[in-house]
C-alpha positions as CSV (number, residue, x, y, z in Angstrom):
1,X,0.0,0.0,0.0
2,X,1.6,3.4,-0.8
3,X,-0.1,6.6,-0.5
4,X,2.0,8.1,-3.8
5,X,-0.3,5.3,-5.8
6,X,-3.1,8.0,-5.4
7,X,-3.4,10.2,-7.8
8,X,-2.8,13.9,-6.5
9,X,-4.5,16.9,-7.3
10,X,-1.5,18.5,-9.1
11,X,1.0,20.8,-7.0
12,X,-1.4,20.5,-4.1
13,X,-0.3,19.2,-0.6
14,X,-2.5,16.8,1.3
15,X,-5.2,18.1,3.7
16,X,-4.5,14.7,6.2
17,X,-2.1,12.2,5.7
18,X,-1.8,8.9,7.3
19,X,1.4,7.0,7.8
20,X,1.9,3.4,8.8
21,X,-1.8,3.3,10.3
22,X,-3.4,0.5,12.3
23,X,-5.8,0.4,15.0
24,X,-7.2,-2.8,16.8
25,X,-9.9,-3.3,19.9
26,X,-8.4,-6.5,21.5
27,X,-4.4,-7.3,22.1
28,X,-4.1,-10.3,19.3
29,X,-6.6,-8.4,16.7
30,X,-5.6,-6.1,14.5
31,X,-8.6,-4.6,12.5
32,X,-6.0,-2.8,9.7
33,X,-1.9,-2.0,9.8
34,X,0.3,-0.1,7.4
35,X,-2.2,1.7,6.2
36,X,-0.6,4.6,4.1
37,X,-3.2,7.3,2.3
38,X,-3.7,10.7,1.6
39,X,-7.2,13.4,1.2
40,X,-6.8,16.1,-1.3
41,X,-8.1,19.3,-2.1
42,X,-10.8,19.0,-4.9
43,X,-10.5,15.1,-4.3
44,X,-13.1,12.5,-3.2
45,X,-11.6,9.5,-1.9
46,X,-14.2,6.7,-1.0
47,X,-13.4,3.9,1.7
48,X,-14.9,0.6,0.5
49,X,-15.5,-2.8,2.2
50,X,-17.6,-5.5,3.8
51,X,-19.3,-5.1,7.2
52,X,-16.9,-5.1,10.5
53,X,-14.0,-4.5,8.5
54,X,-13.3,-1.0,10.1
55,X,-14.5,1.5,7.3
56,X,-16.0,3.6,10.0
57,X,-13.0,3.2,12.4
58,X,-10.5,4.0,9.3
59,X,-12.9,6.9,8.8
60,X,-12.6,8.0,12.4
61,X,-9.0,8.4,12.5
62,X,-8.6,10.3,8.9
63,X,-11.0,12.9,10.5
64,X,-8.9,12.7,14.5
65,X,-12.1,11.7,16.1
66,X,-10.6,8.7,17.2
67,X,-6.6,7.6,18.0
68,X,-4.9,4.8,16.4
69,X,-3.3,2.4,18.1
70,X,0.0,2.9,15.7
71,X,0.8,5.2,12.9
72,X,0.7,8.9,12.2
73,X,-2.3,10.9,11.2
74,X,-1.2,14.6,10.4
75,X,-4.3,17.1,9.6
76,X,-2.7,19.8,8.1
77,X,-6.0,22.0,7.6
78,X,-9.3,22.0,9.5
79,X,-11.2,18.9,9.5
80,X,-15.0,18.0,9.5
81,X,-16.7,14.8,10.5
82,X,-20.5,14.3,9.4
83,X,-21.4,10.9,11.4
84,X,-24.0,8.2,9.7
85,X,-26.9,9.3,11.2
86,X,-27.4,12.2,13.5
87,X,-31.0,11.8,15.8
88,X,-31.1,14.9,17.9
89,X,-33.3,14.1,21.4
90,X,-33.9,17.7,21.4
91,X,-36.1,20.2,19.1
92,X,-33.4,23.0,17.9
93,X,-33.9,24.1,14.5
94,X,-32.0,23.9,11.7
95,X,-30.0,26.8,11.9
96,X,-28.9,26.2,15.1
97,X,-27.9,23.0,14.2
98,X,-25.7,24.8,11.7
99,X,-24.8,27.4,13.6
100,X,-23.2,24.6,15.9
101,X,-20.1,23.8,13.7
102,X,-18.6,27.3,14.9
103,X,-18.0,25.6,18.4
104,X,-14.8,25.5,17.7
105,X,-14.2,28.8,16.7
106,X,-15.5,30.3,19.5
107,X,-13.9,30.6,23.7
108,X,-15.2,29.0,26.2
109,X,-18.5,30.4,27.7
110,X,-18.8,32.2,24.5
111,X,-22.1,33.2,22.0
112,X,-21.7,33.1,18.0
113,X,-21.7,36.6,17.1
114,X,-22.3,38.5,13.8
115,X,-19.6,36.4,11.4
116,X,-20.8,32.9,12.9
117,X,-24.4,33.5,12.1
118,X,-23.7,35.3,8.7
119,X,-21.4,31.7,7.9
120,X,-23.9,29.6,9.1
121,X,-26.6,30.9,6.7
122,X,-24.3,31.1,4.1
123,X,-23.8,27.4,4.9
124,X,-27.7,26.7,4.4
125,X,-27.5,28.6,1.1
126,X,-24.7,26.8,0.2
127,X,-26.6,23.1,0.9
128,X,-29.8,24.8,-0.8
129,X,-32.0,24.5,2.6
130,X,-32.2,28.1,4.0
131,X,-36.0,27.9,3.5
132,X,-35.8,25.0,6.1
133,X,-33.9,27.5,8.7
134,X,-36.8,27.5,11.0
135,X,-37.7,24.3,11.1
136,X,-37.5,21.7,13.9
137,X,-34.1,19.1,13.3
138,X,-35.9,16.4,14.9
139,X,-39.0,16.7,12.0
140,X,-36.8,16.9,9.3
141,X,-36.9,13.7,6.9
142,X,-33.8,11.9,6.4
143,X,-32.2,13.5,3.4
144,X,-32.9,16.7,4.9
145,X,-31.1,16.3,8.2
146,X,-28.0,15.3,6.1
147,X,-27.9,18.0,4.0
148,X,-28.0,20.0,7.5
149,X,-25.0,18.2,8.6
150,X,-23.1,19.1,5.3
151,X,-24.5,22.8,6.3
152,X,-23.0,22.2,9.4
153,X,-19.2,21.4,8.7
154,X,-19.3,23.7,6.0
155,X,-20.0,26.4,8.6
156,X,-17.0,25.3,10.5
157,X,-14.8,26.2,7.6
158,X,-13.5,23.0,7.0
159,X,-11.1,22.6,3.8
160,X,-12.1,18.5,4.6
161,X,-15.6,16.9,5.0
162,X,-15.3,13.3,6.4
163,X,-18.7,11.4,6.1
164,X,-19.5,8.0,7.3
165,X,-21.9,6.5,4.7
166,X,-23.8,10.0,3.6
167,X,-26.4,8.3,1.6
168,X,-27.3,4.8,2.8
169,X,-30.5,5.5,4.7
170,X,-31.6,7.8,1.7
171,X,-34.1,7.4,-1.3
172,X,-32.9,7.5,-5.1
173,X,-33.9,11.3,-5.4
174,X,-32.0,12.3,-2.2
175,X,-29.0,10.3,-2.9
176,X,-29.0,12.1,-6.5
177,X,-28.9,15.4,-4.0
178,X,-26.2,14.5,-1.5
179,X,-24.0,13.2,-4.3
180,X,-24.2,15.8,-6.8
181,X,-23.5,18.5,-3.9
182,X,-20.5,16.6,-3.0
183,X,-19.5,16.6,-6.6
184,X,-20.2,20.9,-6.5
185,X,-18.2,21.2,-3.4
186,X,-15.2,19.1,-4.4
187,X,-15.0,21.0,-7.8
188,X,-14.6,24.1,-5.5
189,X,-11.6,22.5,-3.8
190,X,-12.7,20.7,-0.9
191,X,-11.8,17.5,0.2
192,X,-14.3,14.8,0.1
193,X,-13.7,11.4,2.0
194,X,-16.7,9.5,2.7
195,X,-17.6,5.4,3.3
196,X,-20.2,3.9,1.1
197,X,-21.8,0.5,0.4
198,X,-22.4,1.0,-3.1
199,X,-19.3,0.4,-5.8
200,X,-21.4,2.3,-7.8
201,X,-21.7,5.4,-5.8
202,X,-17.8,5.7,-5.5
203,X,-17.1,5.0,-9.6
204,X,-19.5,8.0,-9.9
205,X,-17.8,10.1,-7.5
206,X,-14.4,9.3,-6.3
207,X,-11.3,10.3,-7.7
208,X,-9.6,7.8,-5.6
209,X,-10.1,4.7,-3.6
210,X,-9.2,2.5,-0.4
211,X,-10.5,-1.2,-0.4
212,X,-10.1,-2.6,3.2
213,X,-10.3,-6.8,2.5
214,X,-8.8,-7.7,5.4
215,X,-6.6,-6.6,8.8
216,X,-3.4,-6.9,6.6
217,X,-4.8,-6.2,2.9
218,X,-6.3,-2.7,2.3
219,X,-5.7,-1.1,-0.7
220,X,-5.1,2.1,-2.0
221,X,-5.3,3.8,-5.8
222,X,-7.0,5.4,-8.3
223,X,-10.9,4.2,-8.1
224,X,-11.3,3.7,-12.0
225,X,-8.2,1.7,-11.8
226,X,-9.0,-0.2,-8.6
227,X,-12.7,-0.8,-8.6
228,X,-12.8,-3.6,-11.4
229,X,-14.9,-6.1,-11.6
230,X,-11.9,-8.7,-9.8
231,X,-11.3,-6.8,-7.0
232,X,-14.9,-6.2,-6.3
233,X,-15.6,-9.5,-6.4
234,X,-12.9,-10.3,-3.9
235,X,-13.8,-7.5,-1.4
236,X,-17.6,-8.7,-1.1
237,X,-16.9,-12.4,-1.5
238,X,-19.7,-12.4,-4.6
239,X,-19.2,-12.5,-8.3
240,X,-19.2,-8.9,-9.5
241,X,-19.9,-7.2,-13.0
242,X,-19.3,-4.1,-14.6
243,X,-21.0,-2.8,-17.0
244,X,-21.5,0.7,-19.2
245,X,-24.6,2.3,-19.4
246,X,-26.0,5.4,-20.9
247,X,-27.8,7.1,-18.9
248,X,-29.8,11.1,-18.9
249,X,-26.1,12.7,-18.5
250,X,-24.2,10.1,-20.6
251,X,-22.1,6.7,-20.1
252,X,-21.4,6.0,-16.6
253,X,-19.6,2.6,-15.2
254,X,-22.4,0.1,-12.6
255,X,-22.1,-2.4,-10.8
256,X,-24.0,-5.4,-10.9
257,X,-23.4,-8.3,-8.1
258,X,-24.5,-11.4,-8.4
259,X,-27.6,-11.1,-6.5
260,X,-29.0,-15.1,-6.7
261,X,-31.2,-17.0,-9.0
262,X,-34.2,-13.9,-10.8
263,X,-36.9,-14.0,-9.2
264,X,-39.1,-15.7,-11.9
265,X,-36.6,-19.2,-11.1
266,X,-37.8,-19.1,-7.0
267,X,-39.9,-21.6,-5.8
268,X,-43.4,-20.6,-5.3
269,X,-46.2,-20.8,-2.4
270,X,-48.5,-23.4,-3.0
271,X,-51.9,-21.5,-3.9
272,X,-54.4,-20.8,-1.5
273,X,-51.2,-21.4,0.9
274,X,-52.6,-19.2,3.7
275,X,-49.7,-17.9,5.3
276,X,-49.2,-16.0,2.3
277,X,-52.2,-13.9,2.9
278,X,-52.4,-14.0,6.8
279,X,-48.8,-12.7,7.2
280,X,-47.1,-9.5,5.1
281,X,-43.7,-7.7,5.1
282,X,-43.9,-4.5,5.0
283,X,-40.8,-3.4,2.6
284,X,-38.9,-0.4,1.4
285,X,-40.4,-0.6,-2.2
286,X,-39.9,-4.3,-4.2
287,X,-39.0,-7.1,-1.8
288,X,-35.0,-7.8,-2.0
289,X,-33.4,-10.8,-3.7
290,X,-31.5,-12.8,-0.9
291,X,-27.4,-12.8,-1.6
292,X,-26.0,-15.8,-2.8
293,X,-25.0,-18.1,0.4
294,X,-27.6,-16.5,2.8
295,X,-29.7,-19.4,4.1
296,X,-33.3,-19.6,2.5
297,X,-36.1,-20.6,4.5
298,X,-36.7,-23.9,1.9
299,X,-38.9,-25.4,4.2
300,X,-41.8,-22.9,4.4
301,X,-43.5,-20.3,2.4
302,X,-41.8,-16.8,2.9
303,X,-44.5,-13.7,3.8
304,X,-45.8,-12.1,1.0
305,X,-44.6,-8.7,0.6
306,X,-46.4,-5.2,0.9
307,X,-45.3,-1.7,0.0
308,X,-44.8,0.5,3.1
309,X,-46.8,3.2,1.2
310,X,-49.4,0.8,-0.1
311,X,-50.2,0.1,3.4
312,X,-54.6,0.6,3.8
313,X,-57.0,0.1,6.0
314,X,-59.0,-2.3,3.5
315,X,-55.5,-4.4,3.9
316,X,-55.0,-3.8,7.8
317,X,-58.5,-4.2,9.0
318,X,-60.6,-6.0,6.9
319,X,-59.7,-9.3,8.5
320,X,-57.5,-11.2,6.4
321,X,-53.8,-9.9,7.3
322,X,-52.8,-11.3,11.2
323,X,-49.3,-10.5,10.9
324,X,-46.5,-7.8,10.2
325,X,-43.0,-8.0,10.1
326,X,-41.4,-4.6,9.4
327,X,-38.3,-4.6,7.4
328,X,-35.3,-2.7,9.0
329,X,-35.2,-0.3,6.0
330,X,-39.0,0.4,5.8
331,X,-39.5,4.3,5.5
332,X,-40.5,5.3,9.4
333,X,-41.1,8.8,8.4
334,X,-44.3,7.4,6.4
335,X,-44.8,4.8,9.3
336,X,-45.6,7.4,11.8
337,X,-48.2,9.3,9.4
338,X,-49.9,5.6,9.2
339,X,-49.2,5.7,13.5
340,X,-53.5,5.6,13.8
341,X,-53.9,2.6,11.1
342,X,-50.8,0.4,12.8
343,X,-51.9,0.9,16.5
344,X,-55.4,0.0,15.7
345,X,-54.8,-3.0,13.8
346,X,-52.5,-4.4,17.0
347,X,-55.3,-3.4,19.1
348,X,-58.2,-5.6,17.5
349,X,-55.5,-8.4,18.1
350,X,-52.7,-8.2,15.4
351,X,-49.2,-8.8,15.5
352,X,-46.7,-6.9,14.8
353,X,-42.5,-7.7,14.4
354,X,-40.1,-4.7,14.1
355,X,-36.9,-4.7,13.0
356,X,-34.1,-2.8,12.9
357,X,-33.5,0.0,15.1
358,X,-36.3,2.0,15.5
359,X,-35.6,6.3,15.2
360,X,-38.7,7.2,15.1
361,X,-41.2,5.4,17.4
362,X,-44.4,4.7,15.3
363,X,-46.7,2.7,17.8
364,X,-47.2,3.1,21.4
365,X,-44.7,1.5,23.5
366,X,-41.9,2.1,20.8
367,X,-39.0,4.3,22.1
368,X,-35.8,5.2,19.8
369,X,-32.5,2.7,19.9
370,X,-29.4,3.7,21.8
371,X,-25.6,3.2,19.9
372,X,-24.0,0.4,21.9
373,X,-20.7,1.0,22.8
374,X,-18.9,-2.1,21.9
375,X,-15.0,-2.8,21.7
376,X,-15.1,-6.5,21.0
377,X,-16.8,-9.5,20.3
378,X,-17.9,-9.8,24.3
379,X,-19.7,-6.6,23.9
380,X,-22.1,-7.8,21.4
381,X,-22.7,-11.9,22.8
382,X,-26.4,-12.6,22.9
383,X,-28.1,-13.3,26.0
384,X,-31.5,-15.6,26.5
385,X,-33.2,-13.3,28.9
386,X,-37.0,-14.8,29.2
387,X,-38.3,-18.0,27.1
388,X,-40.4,-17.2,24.2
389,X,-41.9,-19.9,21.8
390,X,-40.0,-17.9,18.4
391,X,-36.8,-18.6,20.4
392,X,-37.4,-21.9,21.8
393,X,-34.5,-24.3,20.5
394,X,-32.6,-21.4,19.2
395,X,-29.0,-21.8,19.6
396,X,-27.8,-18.2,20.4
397,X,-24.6,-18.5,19.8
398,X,-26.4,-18.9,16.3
399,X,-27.6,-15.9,15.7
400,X,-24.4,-14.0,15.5
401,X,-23.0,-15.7,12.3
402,X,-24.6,-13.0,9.6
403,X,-21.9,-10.8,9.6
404,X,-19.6,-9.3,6.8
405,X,-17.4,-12.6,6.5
406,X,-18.3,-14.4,3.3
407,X,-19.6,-18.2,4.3
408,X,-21.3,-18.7,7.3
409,X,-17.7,-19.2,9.9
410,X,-18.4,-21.4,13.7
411,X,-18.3,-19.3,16.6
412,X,-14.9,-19.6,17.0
413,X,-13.9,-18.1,13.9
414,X,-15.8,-14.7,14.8
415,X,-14.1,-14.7,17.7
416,X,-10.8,-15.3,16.3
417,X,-11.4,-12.5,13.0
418,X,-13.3,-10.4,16.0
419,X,-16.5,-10.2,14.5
420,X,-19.7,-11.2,16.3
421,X,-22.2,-10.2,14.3
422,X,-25.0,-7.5,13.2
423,X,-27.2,-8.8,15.4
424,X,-27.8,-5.7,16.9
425,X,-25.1,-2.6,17.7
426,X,-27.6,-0.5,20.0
427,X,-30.2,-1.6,22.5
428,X,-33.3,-0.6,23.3
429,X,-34.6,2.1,26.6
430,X,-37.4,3.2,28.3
431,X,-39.8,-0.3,27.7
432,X,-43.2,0.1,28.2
433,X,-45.5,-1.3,30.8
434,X,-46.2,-5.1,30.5
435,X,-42.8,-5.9,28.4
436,X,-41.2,-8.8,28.7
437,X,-37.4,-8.4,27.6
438,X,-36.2,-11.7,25.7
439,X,-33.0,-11.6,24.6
440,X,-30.5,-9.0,25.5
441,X,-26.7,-8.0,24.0
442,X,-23.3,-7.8,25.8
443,X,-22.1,-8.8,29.6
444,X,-25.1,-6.3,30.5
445,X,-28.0,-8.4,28.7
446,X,-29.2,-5.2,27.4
447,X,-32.5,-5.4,25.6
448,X,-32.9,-6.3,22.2
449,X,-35.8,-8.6,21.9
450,X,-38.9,-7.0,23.7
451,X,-42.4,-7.7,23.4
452,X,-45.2,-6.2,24.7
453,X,-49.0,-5.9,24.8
454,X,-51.1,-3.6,23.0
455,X,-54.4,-3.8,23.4
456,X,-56.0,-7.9,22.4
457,X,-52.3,-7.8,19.8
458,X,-48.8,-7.4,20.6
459,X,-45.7,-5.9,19.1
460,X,-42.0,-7.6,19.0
461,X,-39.4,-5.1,18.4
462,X,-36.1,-7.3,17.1
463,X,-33.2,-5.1,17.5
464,X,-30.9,-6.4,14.4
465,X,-31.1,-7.4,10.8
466,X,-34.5,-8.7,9.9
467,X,-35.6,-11.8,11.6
468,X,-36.5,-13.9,8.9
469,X,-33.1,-13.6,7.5
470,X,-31.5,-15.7,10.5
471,X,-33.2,-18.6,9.3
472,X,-30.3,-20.9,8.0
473,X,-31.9,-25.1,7.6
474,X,-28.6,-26.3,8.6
475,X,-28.2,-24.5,12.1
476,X,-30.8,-24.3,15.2
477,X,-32.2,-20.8,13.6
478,X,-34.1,-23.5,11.0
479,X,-36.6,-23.1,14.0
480,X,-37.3,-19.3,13.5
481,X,-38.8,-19.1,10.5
482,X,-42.1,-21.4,11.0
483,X,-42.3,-20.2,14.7
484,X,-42.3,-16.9,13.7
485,X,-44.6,-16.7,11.3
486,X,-47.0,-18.7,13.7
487,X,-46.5,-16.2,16.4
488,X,-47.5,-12.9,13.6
489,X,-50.6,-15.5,12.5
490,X,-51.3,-16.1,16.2
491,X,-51.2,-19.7,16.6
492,X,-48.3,-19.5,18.9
């Protein structure tokens, strides 16, 4: 790895350079070493890799949020760092928000005066959100509380924006929005580094590139150079094609991973199976294909799946649906606008499974997920707290094998690589009356499976990656699937 492989903005000196980096959470485990890169001005340099490889730690050290265990990292011009997400427990409004990045520009005990407020709505204008200047942070929709946070570090006159994944929890139309105003404000000479998920995303945007494949293979170069079909295929442990398309502004390079069989070559429901009608999942637009080497429920029909905005009364309450499982990604801006429709179809005795980490609390009894603060595999064991009949013969040691290594590696082998897991990385507070916690996460057993009553229904709020996706027919999670789908049709 060598930092001179990236290609520099001509005659321009790096904005942060690191030298020799590594960083690890335990004594025998390194996450990355020798990393060598540089940020640029005018430059977007995107971090790629599979879950738990440390993207977001790497991330945290280029921006001096976080120290390294060994290596240099040498800012040599103010730095910005625009976290994942952002979900403010209190109601300032957006140009407050803004008006925060001039913290540290300003003494202790000290107000903004005159210039911070005059850079902070030049910020807003900047992002294209001054109309929004008034408005409550906390009601803002997704896109629009990143775009603040982009306001935000600009007002800090930073010459470098870090951001951890700007665009993953986003629509189409708001990634289009984030992306192209990082494009605008690298072509005015900022540096742009940033984490993403999408190869795509970084061949539209990045001049350069890091791959991180493994504690002692990262690599660095130019991202048209390094992103190729090969080494995509290797960082994501998938078969990987690129391909040239034409689209309204002219040929771009995508991506295209081998996603499984189309979805015309699955096996079908019986019909008339009723579990297909009594039980929906409630999706972020068309249901997803499962990757290649996830385990497939083969022994029982799948829930059919449902729009989150075709959600209706006629489907909710005209007796035919008994179940929900709510996919992690479903849109819970739109979920609290249906809040009426939801809590009265639990209340005449439906059933209703959450996952994912909920932000915004769309039925009663819901309260939003705290970040866990894990350092190790320990920190994120699962704990069976109180028996219930979806968990009964679960093995859960067994529900921390969907991680980021490709296969599906024994117990030991997450705790050797150090990774235990997306079961769940946050917990859940403030349970309502009448829960019953059932499994919780680290030495602390802190909830992550809850269920409680609501009204003649009840609503089970899973923590993690959708439950359904556990299911694997060669392991004890074999059990979840059926018993799940039992307990939304209520026969369990």
């Amino acid at each position: 790895m060598n930092a001179d492989s990236l290609t520099p903005a001509a005659d321009y000196p790096p904005l942060v350079e690191a030298r020799g980096l590594g960083h690890r959470y335990t004594k025998d485990r390194w996450i990355f070493r020798g990393v060598d890169v540089e940020a640029r001005p005018g430059r977007v340099l995107g971090v790629l890799g599979p879950n738990g490889r440390g993207k977001s730690t790497l991330l945290r050290l280029l921006a001096g949020v976080a120290r390294p265990t060994e290596g240099t990292v040498t800012a040599h011009a103010p730095v910005a760092y625009v976290p994942q997400s952002h979900a403010s427990p209190f109601t300032y409004p957006v140009t407050d928000m803004v008006l925060m990045g001039r913290s540290r520009h300003l003494k202790a005990y000290a107000t903004p005066g005159r210039r911070d407020r005059e850079l902070a709505e030049a910020a807003l204008h900047r992002v294209g959100i001054a109309h929004m200047a008034h408005r409550s942070y906390a009601e803002l929709s997704g896109g629009e509380q990143q775009m603040t946070l982009i306001a935000r570090a600009l007002a800090a006159e930073c010459r470098l924006m870090v951001l951890d994944e700007p665009v993953s929890a986003l629509d189409l139309r708001n990634q289009a929005r984030v992306l192209t105003l990082l494009q605008e404000l690298a072509a005015d000479g900022l540096g742009i580094v940033l984490t993403t998920h999408h190869p795509d995303r970084a061949l539209h945007l990045a001049d350069d590139a890091v791959l991180v494949l493994g504690p002692d293979d990262v690599r660095t170069g130019p991202a048209a150079a390094l992103l190729d079909a090969e080494a995509l295929g290797e960082l994501y442990g998938l078969p990987v094609t690129t391909a040239q398309v034409t689209g309204p502004r002219g040929p771009r390079t995508t991506v295209v991973p081998d996603l499984g069989p189309a979805r015309t070559g699955l096996p079908r429901p019986l019909p008339g199976d009723p579990r297909m009608s009594a039980v929906r999942a409630v999706t972020m637009g068309p249901a997803p294909a499962t990757p290649p080497g996830s385990p497939r429920m083969s022994t029982h029909p799948r829930p059919a799946p449902v729009d989150v905005y075709d959600l209706t009364e006629e489907l909710l309450l005209g007796g035919t649906v008994k179940g929900l499982t709510i996919t992690g990604n479903a849109d819970q801006i739109h979920l609290q606008r249906q809040a009426p429709l939801l809590e009265e179809f639990v209340r005449r005795g439906g059933r209703v499974l959450v996952n994912g980490h909920v932000v915004r609390p769309f039925l009663p009894g819901l309260t939003p997920w705290r970040a866990l603060d894990h350092r190790g595999p320990a920190d994120l064991v699962i704990t069976p707290v109180t028996p219930h009949p979806v968990f009964e013969g679960v093995d859960p040691a067994e529900l921390l094998y969907r991680t980021g290594v490709p296969g599906t590696p024994t117990g030991e082998e997450l705790t050797r690589v150090g990774v235990a897991g997306f079961y769940g990385r946050g917990y859940q507070t403030h349970l309502p009356e009448g829960a019953t916690v059932l499994n919780g996460i680290g030495p602390h057993a802190l909830p992550v499976d809850v269920v409680h009553p609501l009204g003649r229904g009840q609503v089970m709020v899973h923590a993690g990656n959708d439950l359904l996706s556990f299911c694997d027919p060669d392991r004890s999670t074999r059990h979840l699937g059926p018993r799940l789908l039992a307990w939304l049709e209520g026969t369990l």
